[in-house]
C-alpha positions as CSV (number, residue, x, y, z in Angstrom):
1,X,21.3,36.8,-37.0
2,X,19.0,36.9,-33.8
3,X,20.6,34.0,-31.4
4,X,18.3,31.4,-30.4
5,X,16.5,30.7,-27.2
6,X,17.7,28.2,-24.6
7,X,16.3,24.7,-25.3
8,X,13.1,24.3,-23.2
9,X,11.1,21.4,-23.0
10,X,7.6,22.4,-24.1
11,X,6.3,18.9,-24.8
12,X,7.0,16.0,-22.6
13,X,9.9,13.9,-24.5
14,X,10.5,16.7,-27.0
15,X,12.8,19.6,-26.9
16,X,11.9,23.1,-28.7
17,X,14.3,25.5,-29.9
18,X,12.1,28.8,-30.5
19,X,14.0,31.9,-32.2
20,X,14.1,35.3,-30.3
21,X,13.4,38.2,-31.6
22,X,10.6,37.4,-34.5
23,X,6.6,38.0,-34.4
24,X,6.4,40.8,-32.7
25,X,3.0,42.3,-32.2
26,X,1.6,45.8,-32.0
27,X,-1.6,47.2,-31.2
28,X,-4.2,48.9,-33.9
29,X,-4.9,45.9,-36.0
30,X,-8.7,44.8,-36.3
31,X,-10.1,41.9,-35.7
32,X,-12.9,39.4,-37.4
33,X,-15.8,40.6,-35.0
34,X,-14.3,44.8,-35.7
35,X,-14.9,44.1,-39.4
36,X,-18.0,42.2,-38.9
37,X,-19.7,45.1,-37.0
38,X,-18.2,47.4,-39.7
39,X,-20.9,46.1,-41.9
40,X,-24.0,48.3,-43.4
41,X,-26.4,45.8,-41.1
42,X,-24.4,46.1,-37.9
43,X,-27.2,48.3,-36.6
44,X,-30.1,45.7,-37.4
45,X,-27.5,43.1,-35.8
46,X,-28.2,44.6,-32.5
47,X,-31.9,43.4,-31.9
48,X,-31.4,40.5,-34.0
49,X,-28.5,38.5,-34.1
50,X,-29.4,36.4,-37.3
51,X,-30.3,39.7,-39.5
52,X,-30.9,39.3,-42.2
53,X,-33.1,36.3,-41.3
54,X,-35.9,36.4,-38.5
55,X,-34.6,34.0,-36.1
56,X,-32.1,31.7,-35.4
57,X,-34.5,28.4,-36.3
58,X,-34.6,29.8,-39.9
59,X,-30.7,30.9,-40.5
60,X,-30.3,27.2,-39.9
61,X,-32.6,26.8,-42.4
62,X,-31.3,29.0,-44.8
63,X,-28.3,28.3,-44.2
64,X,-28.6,24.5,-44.8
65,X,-30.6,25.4,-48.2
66,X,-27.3,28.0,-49.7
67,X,-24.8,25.0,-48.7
68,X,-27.1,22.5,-50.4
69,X,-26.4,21.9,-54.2
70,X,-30.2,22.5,-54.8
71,X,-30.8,24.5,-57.9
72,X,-32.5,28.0,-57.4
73,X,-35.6,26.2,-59.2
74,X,-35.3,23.1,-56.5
75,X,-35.6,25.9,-54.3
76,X,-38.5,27.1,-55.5
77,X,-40.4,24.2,-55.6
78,X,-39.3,22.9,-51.4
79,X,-40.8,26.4,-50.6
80,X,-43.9,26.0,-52.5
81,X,-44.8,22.6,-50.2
82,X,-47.8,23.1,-48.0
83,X,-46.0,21.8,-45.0
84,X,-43.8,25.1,-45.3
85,X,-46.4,27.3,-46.2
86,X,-47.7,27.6,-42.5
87,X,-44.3,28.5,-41.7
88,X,-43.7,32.2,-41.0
89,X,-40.5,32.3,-43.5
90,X,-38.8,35.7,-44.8
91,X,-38.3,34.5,-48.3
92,X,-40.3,32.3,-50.4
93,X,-38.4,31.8,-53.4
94,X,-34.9,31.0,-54.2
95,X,-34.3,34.1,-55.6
96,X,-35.2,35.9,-52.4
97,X,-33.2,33.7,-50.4
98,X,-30.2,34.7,-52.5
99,X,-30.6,37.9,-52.0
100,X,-30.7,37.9,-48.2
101,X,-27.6,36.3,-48.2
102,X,-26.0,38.9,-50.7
103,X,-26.6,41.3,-47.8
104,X,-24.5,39.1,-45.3
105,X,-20.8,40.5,-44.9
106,X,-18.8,39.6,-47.8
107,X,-15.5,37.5,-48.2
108,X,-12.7,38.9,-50.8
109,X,-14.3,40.7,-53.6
110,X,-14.1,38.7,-56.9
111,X,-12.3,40.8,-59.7
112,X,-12.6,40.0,-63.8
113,X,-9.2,40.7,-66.3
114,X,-9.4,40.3,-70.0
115,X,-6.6,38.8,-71.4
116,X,-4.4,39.0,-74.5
117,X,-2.9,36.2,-75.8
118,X,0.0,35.6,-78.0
119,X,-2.1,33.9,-80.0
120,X,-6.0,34.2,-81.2
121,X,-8.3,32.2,-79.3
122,X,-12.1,31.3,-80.2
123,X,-13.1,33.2,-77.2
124,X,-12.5,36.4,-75.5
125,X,-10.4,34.9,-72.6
126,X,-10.7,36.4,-68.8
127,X,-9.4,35.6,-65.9
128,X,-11.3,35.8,-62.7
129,X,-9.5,35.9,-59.3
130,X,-9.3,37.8,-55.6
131,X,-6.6,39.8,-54.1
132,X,-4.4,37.4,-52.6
133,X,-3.5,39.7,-49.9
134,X,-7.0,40.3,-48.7
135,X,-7.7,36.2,-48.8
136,X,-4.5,36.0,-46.9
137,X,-5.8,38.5,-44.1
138,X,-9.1,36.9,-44.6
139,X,-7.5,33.3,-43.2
140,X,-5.1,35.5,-40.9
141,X,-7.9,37.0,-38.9
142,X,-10.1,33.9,-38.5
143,X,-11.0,33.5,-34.6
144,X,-11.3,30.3,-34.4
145,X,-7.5,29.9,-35.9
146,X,-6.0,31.7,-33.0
147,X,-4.9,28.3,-31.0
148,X,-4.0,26.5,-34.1
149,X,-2.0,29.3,-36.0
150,X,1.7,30.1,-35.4
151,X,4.1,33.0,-36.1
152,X,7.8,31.9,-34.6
153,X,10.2,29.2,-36.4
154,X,11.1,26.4,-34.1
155,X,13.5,23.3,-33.9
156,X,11.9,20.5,-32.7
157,X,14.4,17.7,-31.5
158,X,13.5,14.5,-29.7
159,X,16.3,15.3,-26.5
160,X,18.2,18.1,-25.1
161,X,21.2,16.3,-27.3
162,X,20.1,18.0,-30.6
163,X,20.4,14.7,-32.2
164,X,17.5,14.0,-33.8
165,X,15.4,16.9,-35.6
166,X,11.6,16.5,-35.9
167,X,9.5,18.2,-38.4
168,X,6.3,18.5,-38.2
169,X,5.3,21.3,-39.4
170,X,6.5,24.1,-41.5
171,X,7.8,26.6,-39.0
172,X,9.8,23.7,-37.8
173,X,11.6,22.9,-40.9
174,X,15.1,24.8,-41.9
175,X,13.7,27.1,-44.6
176,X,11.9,28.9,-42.3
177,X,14.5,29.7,-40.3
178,X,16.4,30.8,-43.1
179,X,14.3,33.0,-44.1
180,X,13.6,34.6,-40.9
181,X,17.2,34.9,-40.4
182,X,17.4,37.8,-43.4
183,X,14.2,39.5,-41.9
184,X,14.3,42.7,-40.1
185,X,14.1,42.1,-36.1
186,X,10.6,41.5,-34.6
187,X,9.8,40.7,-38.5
188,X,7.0,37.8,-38.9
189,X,7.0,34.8,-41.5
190,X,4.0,33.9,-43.3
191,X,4.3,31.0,-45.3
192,X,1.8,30.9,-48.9
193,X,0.3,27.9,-49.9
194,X,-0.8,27.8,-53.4
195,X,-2.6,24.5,-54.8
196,X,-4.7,24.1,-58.2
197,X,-5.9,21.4,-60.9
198,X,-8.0,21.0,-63.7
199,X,-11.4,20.8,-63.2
200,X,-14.9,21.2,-65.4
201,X,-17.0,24.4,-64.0
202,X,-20.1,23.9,-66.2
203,X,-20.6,21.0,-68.4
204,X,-24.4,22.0,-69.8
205,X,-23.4,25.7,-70.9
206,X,-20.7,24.8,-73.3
207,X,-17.9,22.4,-71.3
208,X,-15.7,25.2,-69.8
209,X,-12.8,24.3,-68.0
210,X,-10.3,25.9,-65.7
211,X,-7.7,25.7,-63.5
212,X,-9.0,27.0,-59.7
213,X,-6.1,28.1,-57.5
214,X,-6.7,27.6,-53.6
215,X,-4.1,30.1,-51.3
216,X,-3.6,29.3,-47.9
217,X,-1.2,29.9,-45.3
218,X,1.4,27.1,-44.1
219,X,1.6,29.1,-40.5
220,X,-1.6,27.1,-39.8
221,X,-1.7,24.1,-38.3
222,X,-1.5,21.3,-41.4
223,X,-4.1,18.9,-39.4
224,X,-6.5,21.8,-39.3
225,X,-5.4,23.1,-43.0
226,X,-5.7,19.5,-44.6
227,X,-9.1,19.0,-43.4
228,X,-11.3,20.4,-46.6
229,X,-14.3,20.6,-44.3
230,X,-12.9,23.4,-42.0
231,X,-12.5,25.5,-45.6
232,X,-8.6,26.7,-44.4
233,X,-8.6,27.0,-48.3
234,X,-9.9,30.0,-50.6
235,X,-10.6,30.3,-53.9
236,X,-8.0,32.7,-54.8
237,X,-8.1,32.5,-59.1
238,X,-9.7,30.7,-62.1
239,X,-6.9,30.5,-64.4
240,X,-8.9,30.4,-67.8
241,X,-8.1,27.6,-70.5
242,X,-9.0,29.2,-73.8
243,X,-9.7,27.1,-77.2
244,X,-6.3,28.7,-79.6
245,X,-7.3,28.1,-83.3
246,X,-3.5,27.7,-83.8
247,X,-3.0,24.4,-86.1
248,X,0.2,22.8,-84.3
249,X,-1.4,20.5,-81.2
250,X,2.0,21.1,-79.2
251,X,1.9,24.8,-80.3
252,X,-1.6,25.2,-78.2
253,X,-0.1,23.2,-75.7
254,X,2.9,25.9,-75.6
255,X,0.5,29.2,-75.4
256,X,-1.8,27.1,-73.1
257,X,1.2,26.7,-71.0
258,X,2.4,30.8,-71.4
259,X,-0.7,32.3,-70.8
260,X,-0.9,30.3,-67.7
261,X,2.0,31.4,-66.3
262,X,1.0,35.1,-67.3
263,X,-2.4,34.9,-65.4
264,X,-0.1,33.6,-62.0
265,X,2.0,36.5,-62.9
266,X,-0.9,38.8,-63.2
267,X,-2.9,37.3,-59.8
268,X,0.5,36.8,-57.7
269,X,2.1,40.2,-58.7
270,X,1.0,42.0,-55.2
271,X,1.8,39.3,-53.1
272,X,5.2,39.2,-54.8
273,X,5.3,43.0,-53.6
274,X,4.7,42.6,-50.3
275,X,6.9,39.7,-50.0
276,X,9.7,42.5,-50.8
277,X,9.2,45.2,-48.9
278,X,6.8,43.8,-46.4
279,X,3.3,44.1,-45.0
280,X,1.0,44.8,-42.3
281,X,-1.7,42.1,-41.4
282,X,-3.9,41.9,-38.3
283,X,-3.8,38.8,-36.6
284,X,-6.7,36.5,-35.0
285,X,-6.2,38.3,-32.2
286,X,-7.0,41.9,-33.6
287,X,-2.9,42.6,-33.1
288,X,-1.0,43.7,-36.1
């Protein structure tokens, strides 16, 4: 076990104990902007910043269209008014706008499993999901994480006395000094946060329902990774919910319940990996 650092006041009334030896950084990672300008267009993006859209004017407008919830057909019919039609627009149909920003660069790339159950179903059942390593580095490399992200465990204690622990946040709290204790020297933490419920995904093609898994990572700050808006969540999995044609209600319940657990098994298996022998992940900073 690493000892700890002296206690130095970092906050005014507050006393932080920080442990030495962990988060150690090398050079060689890459960064959000490297992989940006890895893209296909990163040639076009040097005359125009807002490729694949003329100008900056109508990326905001494109942009606020694609986070509307205005059907393709909606679309369609805003573009068709005459007061846009004297508008010098790149696209002119929902399906054009789609496809323009199919060309931006990409998050995670989504990945489709069919499934075997135990039991027969009433439909072939599949399981859609992301790599959760790649949504992890995805969050990890964010720029505009790098004052609100951390990488060191830390006691927090309101005096010099050690008397009374604070926790505020994960990397404060005991486990993670516990588990940074069995690491490897310079070794850094990163805590997983996985959240999901039930929810309906179409109600007019057939009722389907599923249960969406969100991944995240504790390491950021939780008043920046509560905040829905600043999406600190991603969509890591749809865990399917198939129709069994077993007769037994609490029997369907029971394979409902196992085939669950074998999609988490299924999505969570490389993240399990890496959690054994460990990882290399750039930080916001470009830093591995």
């Amino acid at each position: 076990m690493d000892a700890p650092e002296e206690v130095i006041p970092l906050v005014p009334g507050k006393f932080v104990e920080v442990y030495e030896g962990s988060g150690e950084v090398f050079p060689g990672g890459k960064s959000f902007m490297d992989t940006f300008h890895e893209d296909q267009c990163s040639g076009e993006r040097r005359s125009n910043l807002y490729f694949p859209f003329a100008s900056q004017q109508e990326w905001q407008f494109a942009s606020w269209l694609l986070r509307s919830r205005l059907s393709l057909t909606a679309i369609d019919s805003l573009l068709a008014l005459d007061i846009l039609q004297g508008i010098p627009l790149s696209f002119h149909t929902g399906k054009q706008l789609r496809a323009r920003a199919e060309v931006l660069p990409s998050g995670p790339a989504w990945l489709c499993e069919e499934m075997e159950p135990e039991s027969p179903t009433k439909h072939p059942v599949r399981l859609f999901y992301r790599q959760p390593l790649k949504c992890l580095q995805s969050l990890l490399s964010h720029p505009l994480l790098t004052p609100h992200i951390s990488f060191i465990p830390r006691k927090v204690w309101m005096s010099a006395a050690r008397v009374c622990h604070i926790y505020d946040e994960w990397l404060s709290g005991d486990r993670a000094w516990e588990i940074q204790d069995a690491l490897p020297r310079g070794a850094t933490v990163l805590g997983v946060v996985l959240s999901s419920d039930k929810t309906n995904i179409s109600v007019m093609t057939g009722n389907r329902v599923a249960h969406p898994v969100l991944i995240s990572l504790a390491n950021i700050d939780a008043s920046i990774r509560s905040k829905m808006s600043l999406h600190r969540y991603l969509l890591l999995a749809l865990l399917p919910i198939p129709k069994f044609v077993h007769k037994t209600t609490c029997v369907r319940g029971l394979l409902q319940d196992r085939l669950i657990h074998q999609a988490l098994n299924w999505v969570l298996t490389p993240l399990k990996t890496a959690a054994t022998v460990g990882i290399m992940m750039s930080d916001p900073a470009g830093n591995l």
